[in-house]
Structures are given as C-alpha cells and as structure tokens.
C-alpha positions as CSV (number, residue, x, y, z in Angstrom):
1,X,350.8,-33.8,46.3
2,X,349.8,-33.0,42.7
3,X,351.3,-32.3,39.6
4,X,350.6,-29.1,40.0
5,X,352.1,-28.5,43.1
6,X,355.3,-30.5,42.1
7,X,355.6,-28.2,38.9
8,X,355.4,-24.8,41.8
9,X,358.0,-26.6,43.6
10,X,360.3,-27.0,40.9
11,X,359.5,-23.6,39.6
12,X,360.3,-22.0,42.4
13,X,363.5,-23.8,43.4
14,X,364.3,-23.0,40.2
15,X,363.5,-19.2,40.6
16,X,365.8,-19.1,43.8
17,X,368.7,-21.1,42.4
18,X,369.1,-18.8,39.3
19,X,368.4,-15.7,41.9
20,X,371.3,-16.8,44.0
21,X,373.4,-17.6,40.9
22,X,373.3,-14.3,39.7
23,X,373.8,-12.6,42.8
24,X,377.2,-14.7,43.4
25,X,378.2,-13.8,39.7
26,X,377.8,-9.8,40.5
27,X,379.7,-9.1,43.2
28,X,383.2,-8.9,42.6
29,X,385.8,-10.9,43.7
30,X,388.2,-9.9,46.8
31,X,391.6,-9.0,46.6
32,X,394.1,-9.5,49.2
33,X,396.0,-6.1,49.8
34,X,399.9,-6.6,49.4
35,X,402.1,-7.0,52.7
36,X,403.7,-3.9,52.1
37,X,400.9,-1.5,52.8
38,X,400.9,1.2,55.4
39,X,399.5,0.1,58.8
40,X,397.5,3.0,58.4
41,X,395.4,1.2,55.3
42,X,395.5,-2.0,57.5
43,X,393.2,-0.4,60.2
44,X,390.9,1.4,57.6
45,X,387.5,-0.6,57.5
46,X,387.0,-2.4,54.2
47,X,384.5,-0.9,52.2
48,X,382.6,-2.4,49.3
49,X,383.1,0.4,46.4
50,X,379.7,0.8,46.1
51,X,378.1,4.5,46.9
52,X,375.7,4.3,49.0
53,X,371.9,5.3,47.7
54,X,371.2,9.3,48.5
55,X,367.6,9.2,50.6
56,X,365.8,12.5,51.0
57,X,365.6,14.1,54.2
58,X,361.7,13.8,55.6
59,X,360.1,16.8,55.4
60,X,357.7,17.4,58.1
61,X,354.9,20.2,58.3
62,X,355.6,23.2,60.1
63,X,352.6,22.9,61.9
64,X,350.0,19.8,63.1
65,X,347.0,19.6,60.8
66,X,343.8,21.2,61.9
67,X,340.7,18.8,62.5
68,X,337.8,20.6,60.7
69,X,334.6,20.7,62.8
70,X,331.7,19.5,61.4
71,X,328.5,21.3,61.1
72,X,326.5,20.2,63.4
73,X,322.9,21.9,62.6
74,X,319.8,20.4,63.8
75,X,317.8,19.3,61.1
76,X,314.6,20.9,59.8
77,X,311.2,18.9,61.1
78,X,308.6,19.5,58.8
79,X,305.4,18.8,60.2
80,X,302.2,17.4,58.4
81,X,299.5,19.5,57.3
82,X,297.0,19.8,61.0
83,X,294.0,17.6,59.8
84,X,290.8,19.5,58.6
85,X,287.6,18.6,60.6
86,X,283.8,19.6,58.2
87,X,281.5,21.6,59.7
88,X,278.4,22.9,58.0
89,X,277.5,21.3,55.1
90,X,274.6,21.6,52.6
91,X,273.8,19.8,49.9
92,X,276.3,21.7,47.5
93,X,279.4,20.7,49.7
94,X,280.4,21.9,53.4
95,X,282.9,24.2,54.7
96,X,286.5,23.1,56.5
97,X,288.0,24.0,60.0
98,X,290.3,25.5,57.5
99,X,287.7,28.1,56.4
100,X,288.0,26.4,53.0
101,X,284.6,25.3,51.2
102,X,284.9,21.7,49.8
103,X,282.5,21.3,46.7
104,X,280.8,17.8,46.6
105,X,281.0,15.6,43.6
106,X,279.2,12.9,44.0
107,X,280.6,11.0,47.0
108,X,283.8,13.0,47.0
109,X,284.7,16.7,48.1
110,X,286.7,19.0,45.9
111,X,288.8,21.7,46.9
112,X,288.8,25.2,45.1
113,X,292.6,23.9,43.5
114,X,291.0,20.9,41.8
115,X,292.3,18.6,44.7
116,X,290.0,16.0,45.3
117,X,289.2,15.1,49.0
118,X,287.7,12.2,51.0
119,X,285.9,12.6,53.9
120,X,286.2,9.8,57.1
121,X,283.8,10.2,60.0
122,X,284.1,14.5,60.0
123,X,288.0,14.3,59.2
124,X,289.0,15.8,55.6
125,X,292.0,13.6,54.2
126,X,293.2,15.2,50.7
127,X,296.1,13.0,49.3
C-alpha cells in the first residue's frame, strides 16, 4: 500500500466518522413519558416529530403513445446514360446511335455542347 492510498484511507474514515458524528448530534434526545399518562397515549405508536416529505402523485398519460411509422419509399435508381455506339463517320467527325454528330478534333470527338468525347473500339465514352 502507498501513501497515497493510506492518505484515501484516512480521508475517508475521516469523512464517515464526522458523517456519523453529526448525524448522532441532530436527532434529538428521547424523553421518557411520565407514569401518569393515559393508557390511551401508552398504546399510541411513537412517532418522531418530523413531517413526513409531500411526494407528488405520478401522473400517467391518458393514453399509450403512438409509434410513428416510418416512411418506407423505395428509393429512386437512376440509371447511367445507355452507351453511344459511332456509325458513319467521315473525315469531319461521325454520327452517334444517339442521332448526335460528334465533331473530330484531332484524335478526340466533340459533342455540339462543347463536351469532349473519346472513342474505344465503336463505343462513345463522354466523361
């Protein structure tokens, strides 16, 4: 064991002694009743003087709480654009399955928006 843990142990010894101590000071001291009391008092239970603390009645709800239901909707898919496949090109750029005409700069294909587009093996990919 530590100092430390000697010094909790002595604090709280301490802490209970003067707890108790002021406990036993509070209460107040009994006094016998006198001999010549009515037997009626004698068979009265002894009560301590103190009132006892009021405690507010529980209120409860009228009626149960309702569980909401969530919304359950199915969620909206959006699918990717179907892929555009060329088909007749010239020298000046080739038309899309979309009935679109690509322009060709240099290597590349342009669309009439200013996208630019790439073409793999007949597929159109515009990113």
């Amino acid at each position: 064991m530590g100092v430390r843990a000697i010094r909790i142990w002595i604090v709280v010894a301490w802490f209970f002694l003067f707890d108790v101590g002021s406990f036993a000071r509070a209460q107040a001291p009994v006094v016998a009743e006198p001999a010549a009391a009515s037997s009626s008092a004698a068979s009265a239970p002894e009560r301590s003087g103190a009132p006892l603390m009021y405690r507010e009645p529980i209120q409860l709800p009228s009626k149960p709480a309702q569980i909401a239901i969530p919304d359950l909707r199915a969620p909206t898919i959006t699918l990717p654009p179907s892929p555009t496949f060329l088909s007749n090109c010239d020298s000046s750029g080739c038309w899309g399955s979309d009935g679109i005409r690509y322009n060709a700069i240099g290597g590349a294909l342009m669309r009439s928006d200013g996208r630019m587009c790439q073409n793999f093996n007949g597929v159109l990919q515009c990113p």
